[in-house]
Structures are given as C-alpha cells and as structure tokens.
C-alpha positions in Angstrom: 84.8 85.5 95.4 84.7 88.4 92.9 86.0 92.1 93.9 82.6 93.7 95.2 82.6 90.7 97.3 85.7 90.6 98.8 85.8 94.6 99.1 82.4 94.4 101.2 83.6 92.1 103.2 86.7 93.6 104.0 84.9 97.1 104.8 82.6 95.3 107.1 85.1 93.1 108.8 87.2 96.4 109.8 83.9 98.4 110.4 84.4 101.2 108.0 82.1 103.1 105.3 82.8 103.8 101.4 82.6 107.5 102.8 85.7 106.9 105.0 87.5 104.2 102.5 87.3 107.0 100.1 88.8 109.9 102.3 91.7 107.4 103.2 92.4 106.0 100.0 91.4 109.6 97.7 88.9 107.8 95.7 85.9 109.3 95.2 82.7 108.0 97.1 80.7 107.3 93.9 83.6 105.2 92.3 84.0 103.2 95.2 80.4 102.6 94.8 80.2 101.4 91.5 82.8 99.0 92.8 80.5 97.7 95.2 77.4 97.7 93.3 79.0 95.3 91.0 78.1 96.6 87.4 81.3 94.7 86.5 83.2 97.2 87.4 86.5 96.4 88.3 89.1 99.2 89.7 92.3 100.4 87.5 95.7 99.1 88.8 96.1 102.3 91.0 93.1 102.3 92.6 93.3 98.8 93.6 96.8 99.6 94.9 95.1 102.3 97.2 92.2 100.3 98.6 94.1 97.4 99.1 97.2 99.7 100.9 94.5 101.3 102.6 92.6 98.1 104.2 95.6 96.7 104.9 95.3 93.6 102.6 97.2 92.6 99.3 95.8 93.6 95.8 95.4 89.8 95.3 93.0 89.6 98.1 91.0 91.7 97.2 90.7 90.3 93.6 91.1 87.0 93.9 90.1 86.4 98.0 92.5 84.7 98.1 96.6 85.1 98.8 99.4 83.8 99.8 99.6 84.4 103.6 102.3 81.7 104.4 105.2 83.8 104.9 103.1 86.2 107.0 101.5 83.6 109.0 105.3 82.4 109.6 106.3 85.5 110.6 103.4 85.8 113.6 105.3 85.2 117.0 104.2 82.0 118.0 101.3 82.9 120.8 100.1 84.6 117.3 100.2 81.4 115.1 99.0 79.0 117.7 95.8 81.1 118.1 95.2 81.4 114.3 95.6 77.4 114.4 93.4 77.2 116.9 91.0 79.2 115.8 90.5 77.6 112.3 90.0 74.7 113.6 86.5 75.9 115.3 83.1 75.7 114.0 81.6 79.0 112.5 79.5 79.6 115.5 82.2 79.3 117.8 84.7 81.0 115.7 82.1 84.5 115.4 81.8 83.7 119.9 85.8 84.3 119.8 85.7 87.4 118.1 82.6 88.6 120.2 84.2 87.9 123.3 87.5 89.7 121.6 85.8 92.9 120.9 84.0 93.0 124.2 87.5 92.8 125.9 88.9 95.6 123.3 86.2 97.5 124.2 87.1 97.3 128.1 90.6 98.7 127.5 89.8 101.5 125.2 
C-alpha cells in the first residue's frame, strides 16, 4: 500500500480528521491534504516523523504498510498476544464483529 493509503487508513481506524492530525502533529491542513489526495506527493523526513509519532505508528508503516511488529508483539503480556492470535485467525466479517462489540463495551465505560 502506498502512503495516502496507509495514512487514510490509519486516520480512519483511530477516528480522527486531517484538521486534528494537523493540530497534533503542526502540519498544516492543506499539506496533509496533498498527502492524501495522492498527487505523488510524498512527506519530507520530518513530517513523516511527526505523523507517524503522532498516530502512534512507525515511519515504515506508514510508507511501506508494513513493519516489523515482532518484538512489540512479544512484548504484549500474554492475555494480549493470545487475543491478537486469536483474532487473526478470524474471517473478515467476524474479525470487524470483534471490534464492534469492542467499541460498544468502550463506550459503556466511558
């Protein structure tokens, strides 16, 4: 997946708006745009390091969609890990039930 991929799917997984990426991060709203809209533009070093810091994901993620999450997944407590396990191992539909029923609970303890 390219970058204006991976970006909009990262800002739509953790439900936030180039308007609020860009007051997090201090990137303008129209560059973060261009980014998105996918005239092959691509983000300088820096402001790859601030989205990515900002989302919470590593530069390579967002670049490549892909990165090396071993060590991180190793590093899960292991309730953590078996769920992830589990979890791949669903089908699509049942995987996007799981994260229904996920935020319906999050949304009974907020």
């Amino acid at each position: 997946m390219s970058f204006k991929e991976n970006l909009k799917s990262e800002l739509e997984y953790q439900g936030l708006q180039i308007k609020e990426l860009a007051v997090k991060c201090g990137i303008s709203r129209n560059t973060l745009a261009n980014y998105l809209t996918g005239h092959n533009s691509l983000p300088t070093a820096d402001n790859a390091v601030k989205i990515a810091q900002t989302l919470g994901v590593s530069v390579e993620y967002l670049m490549t969609g892909d990165s090396s999450t071993k060590a991180l997944i190793d590093s899960l407590p292991p309730k953590y890990r078996k769920l992830l396990k589990v979890f791949q191992t669903l089908d699509e539909t049942d995987q996007e039930a799981v994260l229904h029923l996920i935020t319906i609970l999050q949304k009974r303890h907020q």
